[in-house]
C-alpha positions in Angstrom: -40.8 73.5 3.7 -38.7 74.2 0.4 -34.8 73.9 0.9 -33.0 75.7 -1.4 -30.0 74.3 -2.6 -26.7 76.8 -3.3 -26.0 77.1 -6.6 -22.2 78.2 -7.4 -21.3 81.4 -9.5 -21.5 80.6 -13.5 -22.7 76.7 -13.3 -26.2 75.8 -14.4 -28.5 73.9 -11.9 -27.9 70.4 -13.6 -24.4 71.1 -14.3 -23.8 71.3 -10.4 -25.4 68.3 -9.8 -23.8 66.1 -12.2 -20.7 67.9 -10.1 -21.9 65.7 -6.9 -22.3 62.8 -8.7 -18.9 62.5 -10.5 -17.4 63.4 -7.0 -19.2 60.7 -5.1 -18.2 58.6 -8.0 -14.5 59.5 -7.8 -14.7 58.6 -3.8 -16.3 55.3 -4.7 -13.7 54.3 -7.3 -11.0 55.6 -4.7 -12.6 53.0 -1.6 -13.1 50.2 -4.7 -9.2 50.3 -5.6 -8.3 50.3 -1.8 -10.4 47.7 -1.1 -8.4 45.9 -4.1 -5.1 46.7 -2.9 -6.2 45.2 0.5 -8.1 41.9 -0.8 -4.8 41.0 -2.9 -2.4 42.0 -0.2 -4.5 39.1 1.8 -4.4 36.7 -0.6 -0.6 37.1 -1.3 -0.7 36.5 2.4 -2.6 33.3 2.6 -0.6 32.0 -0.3 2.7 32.6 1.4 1.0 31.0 4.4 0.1 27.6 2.2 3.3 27.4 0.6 5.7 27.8 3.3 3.5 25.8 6.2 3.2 22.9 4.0 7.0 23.0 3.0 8.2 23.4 6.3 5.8 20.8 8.1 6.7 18.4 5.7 10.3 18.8 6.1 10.3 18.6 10.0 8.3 15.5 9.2 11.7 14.3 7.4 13.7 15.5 9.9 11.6 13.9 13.1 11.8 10.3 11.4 16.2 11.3 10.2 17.1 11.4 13.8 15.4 8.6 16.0 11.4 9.2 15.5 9.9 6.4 14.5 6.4 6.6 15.5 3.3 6.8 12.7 0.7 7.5 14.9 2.1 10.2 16.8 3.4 12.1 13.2 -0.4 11.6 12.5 -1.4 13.6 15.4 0.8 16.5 14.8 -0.8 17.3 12.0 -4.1 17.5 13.3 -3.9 18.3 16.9 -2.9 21.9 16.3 -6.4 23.0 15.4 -7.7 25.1 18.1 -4.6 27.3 16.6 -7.5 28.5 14.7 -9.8 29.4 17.3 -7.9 33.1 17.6 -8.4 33.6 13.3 -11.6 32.1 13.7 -13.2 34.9 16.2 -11.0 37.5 14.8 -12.6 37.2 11.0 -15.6 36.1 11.7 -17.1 40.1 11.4 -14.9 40.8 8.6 -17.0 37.9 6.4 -20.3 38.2 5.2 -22.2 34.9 4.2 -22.1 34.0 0.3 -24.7 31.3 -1.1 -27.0 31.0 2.1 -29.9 29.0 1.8 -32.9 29.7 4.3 -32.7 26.7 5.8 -30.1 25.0 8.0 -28.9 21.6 8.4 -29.9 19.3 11.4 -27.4 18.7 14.2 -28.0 15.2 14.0 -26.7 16.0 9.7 -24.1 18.2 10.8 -22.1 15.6 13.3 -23.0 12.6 11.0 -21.2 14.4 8.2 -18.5 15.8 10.9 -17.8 12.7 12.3 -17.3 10.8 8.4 -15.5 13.5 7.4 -12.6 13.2 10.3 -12.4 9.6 10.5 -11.6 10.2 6.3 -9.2 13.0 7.5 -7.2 11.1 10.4 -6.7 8.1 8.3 -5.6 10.3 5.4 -2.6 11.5 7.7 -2.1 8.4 8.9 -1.5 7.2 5.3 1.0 10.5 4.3 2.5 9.5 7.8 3.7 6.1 6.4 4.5 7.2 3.1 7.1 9.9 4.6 8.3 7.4 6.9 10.4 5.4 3.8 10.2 7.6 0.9 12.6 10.8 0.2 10.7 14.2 0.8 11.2 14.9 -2.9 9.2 11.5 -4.2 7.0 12.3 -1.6 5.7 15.7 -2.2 5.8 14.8 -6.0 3.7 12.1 -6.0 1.5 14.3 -3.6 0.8 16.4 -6.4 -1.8 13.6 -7.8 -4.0 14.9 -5.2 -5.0 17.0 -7.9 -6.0 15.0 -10.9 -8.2 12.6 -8.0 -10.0 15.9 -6.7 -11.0 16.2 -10.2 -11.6 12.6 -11.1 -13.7 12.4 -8.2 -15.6 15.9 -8.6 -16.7 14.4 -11.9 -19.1 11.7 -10.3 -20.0 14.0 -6.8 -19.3 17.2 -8.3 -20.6 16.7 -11.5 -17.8 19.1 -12.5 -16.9 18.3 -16.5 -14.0 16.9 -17.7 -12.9 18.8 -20.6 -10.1 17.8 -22.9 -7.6 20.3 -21.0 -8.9 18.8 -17.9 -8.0 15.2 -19.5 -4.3 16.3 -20.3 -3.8 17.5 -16.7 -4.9 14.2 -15.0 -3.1 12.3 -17.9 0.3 14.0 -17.1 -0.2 14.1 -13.2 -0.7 10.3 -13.8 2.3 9.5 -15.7 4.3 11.6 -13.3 3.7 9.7 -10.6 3.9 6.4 -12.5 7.1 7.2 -13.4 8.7 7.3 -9.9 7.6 4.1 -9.4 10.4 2.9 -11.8 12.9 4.3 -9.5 12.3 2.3 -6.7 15.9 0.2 -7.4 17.7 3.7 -6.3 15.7 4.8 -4.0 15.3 1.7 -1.8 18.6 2.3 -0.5 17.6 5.6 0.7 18.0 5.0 4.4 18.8 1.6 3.5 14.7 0.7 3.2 13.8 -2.8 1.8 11.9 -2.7 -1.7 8.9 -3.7 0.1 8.9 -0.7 2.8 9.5 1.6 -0.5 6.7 0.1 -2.2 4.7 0.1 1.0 4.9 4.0 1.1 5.0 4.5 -2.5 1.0 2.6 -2.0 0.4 4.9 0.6 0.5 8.2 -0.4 -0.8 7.4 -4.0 -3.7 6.2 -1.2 -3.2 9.8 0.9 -3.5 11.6 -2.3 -6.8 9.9 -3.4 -8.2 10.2 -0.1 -7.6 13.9 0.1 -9.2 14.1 -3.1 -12.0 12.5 -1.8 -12.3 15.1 1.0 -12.1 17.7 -1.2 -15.1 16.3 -3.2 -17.0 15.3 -0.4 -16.3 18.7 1.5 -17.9 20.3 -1.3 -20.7 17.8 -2.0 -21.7 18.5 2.0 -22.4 22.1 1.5 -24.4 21.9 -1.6 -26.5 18.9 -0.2 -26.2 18.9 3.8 -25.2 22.2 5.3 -26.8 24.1 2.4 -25.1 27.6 3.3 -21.0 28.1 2.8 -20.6 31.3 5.3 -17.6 32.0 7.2 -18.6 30.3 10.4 -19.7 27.1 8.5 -16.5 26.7 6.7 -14.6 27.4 9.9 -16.8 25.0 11.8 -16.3 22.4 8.8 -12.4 23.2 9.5 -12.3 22.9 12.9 -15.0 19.8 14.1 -13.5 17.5 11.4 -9.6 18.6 12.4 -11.2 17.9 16.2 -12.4 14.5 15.5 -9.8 13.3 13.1 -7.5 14.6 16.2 -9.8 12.0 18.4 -9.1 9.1 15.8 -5.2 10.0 15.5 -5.0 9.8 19.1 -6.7 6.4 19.9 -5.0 4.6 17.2 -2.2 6.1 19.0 -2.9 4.6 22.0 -4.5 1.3 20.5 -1.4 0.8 18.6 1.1 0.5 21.5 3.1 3.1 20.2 2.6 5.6 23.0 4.8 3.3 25.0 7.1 3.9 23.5 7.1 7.6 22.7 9.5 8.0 26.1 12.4 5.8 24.6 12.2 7.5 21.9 12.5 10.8 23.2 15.8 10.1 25.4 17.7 8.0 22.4 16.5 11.4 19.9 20.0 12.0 18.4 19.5 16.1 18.6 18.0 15.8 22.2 15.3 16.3 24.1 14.3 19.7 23.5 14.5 19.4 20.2 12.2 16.6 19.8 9.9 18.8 21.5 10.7 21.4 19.3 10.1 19.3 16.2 6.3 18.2 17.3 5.6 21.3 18.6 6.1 23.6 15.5 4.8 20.7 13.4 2.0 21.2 14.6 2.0 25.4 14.1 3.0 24.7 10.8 0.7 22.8 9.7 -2.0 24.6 11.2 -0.6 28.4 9.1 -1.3 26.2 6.2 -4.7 25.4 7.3 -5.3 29.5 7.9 -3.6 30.3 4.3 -6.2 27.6 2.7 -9.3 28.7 4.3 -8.4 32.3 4.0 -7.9 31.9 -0.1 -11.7 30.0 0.2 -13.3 33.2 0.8 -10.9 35.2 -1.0 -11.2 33.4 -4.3 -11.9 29.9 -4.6 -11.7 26.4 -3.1 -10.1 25.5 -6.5 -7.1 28.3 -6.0 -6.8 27.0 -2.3 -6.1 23.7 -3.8 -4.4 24.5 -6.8 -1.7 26.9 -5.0 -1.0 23.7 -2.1 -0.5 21.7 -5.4 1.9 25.0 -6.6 4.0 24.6 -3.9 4.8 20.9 -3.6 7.6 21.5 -6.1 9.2 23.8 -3.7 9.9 20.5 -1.2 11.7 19.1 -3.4 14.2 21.9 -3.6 14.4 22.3 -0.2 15.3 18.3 0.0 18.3 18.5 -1.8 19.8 21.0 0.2 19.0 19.9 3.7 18.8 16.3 3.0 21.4 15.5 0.1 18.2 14.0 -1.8 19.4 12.8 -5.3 17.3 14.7 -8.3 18.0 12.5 -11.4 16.7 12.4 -14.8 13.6 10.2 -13.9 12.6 12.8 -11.2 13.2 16.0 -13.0 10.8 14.9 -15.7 8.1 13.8 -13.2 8.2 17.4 -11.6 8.4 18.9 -15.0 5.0 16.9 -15.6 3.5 17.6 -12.8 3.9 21.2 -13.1 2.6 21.1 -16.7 -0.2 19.2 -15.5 -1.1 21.7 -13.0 -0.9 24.5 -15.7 -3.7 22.6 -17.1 -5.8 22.4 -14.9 -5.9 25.7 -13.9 -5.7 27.4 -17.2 -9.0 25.4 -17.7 -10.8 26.4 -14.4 -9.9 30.2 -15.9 -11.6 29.8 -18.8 -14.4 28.5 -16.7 -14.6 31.7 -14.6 -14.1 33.9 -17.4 -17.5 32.2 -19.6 -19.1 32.6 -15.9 -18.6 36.2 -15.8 -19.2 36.5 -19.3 -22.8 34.9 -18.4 -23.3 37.0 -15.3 -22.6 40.3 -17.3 -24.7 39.0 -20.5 -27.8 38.2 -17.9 -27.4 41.5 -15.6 -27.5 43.5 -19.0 -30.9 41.8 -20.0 -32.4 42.0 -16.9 -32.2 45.8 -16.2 -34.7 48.3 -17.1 -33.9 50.6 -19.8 -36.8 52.5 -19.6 -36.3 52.7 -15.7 -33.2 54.4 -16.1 -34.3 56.8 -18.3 -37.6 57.6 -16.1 -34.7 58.2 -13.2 -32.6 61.1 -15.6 -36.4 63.0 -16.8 -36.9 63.0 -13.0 -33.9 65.0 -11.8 -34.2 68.2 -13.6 -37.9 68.3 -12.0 -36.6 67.2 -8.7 -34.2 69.9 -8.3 -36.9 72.3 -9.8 -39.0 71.8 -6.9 -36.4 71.8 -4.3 -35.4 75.3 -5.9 
C-alpha cells in the first residue's frame, strides 16, 4: 500500500523534508540544553553538599571535644555510623543512573567482601586517626594539613593507578608538601591552644598527616578495585562500595569503642557536658547527618563528572574551615598559617589545571578517533537514498 505524504503549497518534495529534520533537530538541541541546565544545577548541588557537610561536621567535631567530649572512639563512630542515611538516595537514583564502563563479568562474593571488609577496616582506622588529630590541634591546622590528602592520592595513584606525574603534577604535591611542613614549625604557639603539651600537639600533628595518607590510600585502592576486582563502576556498585565499607568500618569504630573502655564512660561525660544534655545529643546526632550530606554530594559529583572533581572540590573547601575557625573559635591566623593556606590553594590549582588538560587531550582523542572511524561513503549512500525514498512513498 503507497502512503502518500502531504506536500505544503509552493515547497519542493525535499525541501519539506529537510523541513522535518531541522525541526526534530531544533527539539533535540532544545531537550540537550535542558538536560544541561539540569546536570549542572545537580552538580552545583552536590558541591554545596561537599563543602558545607564537611565544614560543618568538622566544626561540631571542635565543638564536641570544646565543651567536655573527650572520647576518640565515639567521634570515630559519628562519622561513619550515619550511613544507612544513604539508603533513601540510594533507591531514589538508582533509575535515574545508567551503568558506564561495565564489563560482562562480575566479581565473586567471596572478592567483593574480601575487598569490602579491607577497605572499612582502612576507613575506620582513617577516622580514628582524623579523630585524634582534631582532638589537640586547632580546626584551622587541621583542615589545612588535611589538604595533603591530595598530593598522597596522587603519589599513590602513581604506583596503583599508574596515573603520570607530570611536571605541574610535581609542583602541586611539592607545595601541598611544604604547606603542611610549615605548620609544623608552629607548634611553640599552638601548644598552648587548649593548654596541650608539645607532645599531644605533635601526637596529632602525626596523625592526621597519617589520616591524610590513609585517605589517599583509599582513594587509590577504591579505584584500583573497580578496574581489577569489581570490573563494572555502575551506580549500584559505587553505592554498594559506599555503603558496605561505611557499614563495616562502622563495625570496627564500634568495637574499638567498646574494646577501649571508653563506652564507660560515655554517661559521665554526657551529665558533666558544659551545654547539656540535649545538646550533646544534638552534637552526635547532626555529626553524623553531616557527614553523611557530604558523602551524598561526593558520590553524586562521581557520576556527574569525576572521582577526581569529587576529590578535588572536598580539597576546595578545606580552606573554608579555617575561616569559619576564627570566628567561632577565636583561632589565631598568623603569618606562618596564611602562607600554608595560600600554598595549599596554589597547589590545588595545580593539580587540577593539569587533570584539565588531561580531559581536554582525551576528548581531543575521542573526536580525532570518532572522525576516522565513520563512513564517509555511508553517509553519502544515506542522502542519494532519500530523494528515491520519498519518490516511492509519493
Amino acid at each position: 500500500m503507497i502512503t502518500h505524504l502531504p506536500v505544503q503549497q509552493g515547497k519542493e518534495p525535499n525541501q519539506t523534508v529537510q523541513d522535518e529534520i531541522n525541526s526534530v533537530g531544533s527539539n533535540q538541541t532544545g531537550v540537550s540544553h535542558s538536560n544541561t541546565y539540569k546536570r549542572w544545577l545537580r552538580v552545583f548541588v552536590y558541591t554545596f553538599f561537599v563543602i558545607s557537610g564537611q565544614s560543618v561536621a568538622t566544626i561540631l567535631g571542635r565543638l564536641y571535644y570544646d565543651n567536655g567530649g573527650n572520647s576518640k572512639w565515639l567521634a570515630t563512630v559519628v562519622q561513619l555510623v550515619g550511613f544507612p542515611v544513604l539508603l533513601p538516595y540510594y533507591l531514589f537514583s538508582i533509575k535515574t543512573h545508567t551503568p558506564t564502563h561495565t564489563d560482562s563479568k562480575e566479581a565473586s562474593l567471596r572478592n567483593r567482601v574480601l575487598v569490602y571488609l579491607a577497605l572499612g577496616v582502612l576507613l575506620g582506622g582513617d577516622c580514628y586517626l582524623y579523630s585524634i588529630g582534631l582532638l589537640y590541634l586547632p580546626v584551622s591546622t587541621f583542615s589545612l594539613i588535611g589538604a595533603s590528602q591530595l598530593a598522597f592520592n596522587a603519589f599513590f595513584s602513581y604506583f596503583l593507578n599508574s596515573q603520570k606525574l607530570t611536571p605541574i603534577i610535581l609542583n602541586s604535591l611539592l607545595l601541598l608538601t611544604i604547606s603542611s611542613t610549615l605548620l609544623a614549625f608552629n607548634n611553640k604557639e599552638e601548644s598552648n591552644f587548649k593548654k596541650v603539651t608539645r607532645a599531644q600537639y605533635v601526637t596529632s600533628f602525626i596523625c592526621t598527616i597519617g589520616a591524610s595518607a590513609g585517605y589517599g590510600l583509599t582513594l587509590s585502592l577504591k579505584q584500583l578495585a573497580f578496574s581489577k576486582v569489581l570490573k563494572r563502576q555502575t551506580f549500584s556498585e559505587v553505592m554498594d562500595m559506599v555503603i558496605y565499607v561505611r557499614a563495616v568500618a562502622s563495625f570496627v569504630s564500634l568495637v574499638g569503642l567498646f574494646a577501649s573502655g571508653e563506652w564507660a564512660t560515655l554517661s559521665s561525660e554526657m551529665d558533666n557536658y558544659k551545654r547539656g544534655k540535649l545538646s550533646y545529643v544534638i552534637n552526635l546526632v547532626w555529626t553524623a547527618i553531616t557527614w553523611q550530606v557530604f558523602s551524598i554530594g561526593g558520590t553524586g559529583l562521581i557520576f556527574e563528572l569525576s572521582s577526581l572533581f569529587s576529590n578535588s572540590i572536598s580539597v576546595f573547601g578545606l580552606p573554608a574551615i579555617p575561616i569559619l575557625a576564627v570566628v567561632i573559635f577565636r583561632d589565631k591566623v598568623n603569618g606562618l598559617k596564611v602562607i600554608s593556606m595560600i600554598l595549599a590553594i596554589w597547589g590545588f590549582m595545580s593539580y587540577v589545571y593539569q587533570h584539565y588538560l588531561d580531559d581536554k587531550n582525551l576528548k581531543k582523542s575521542l573526536e580525532i578517533s570518532t572522525a576516522e572511524s565513520s563512513d564517509p561513503s555511508e553517509a553519502q549512500g544515506s542522502r542519494r537514498s532519500q530523494p528515491t525514498i520519498y519518490n516511492e512513498l509519493k
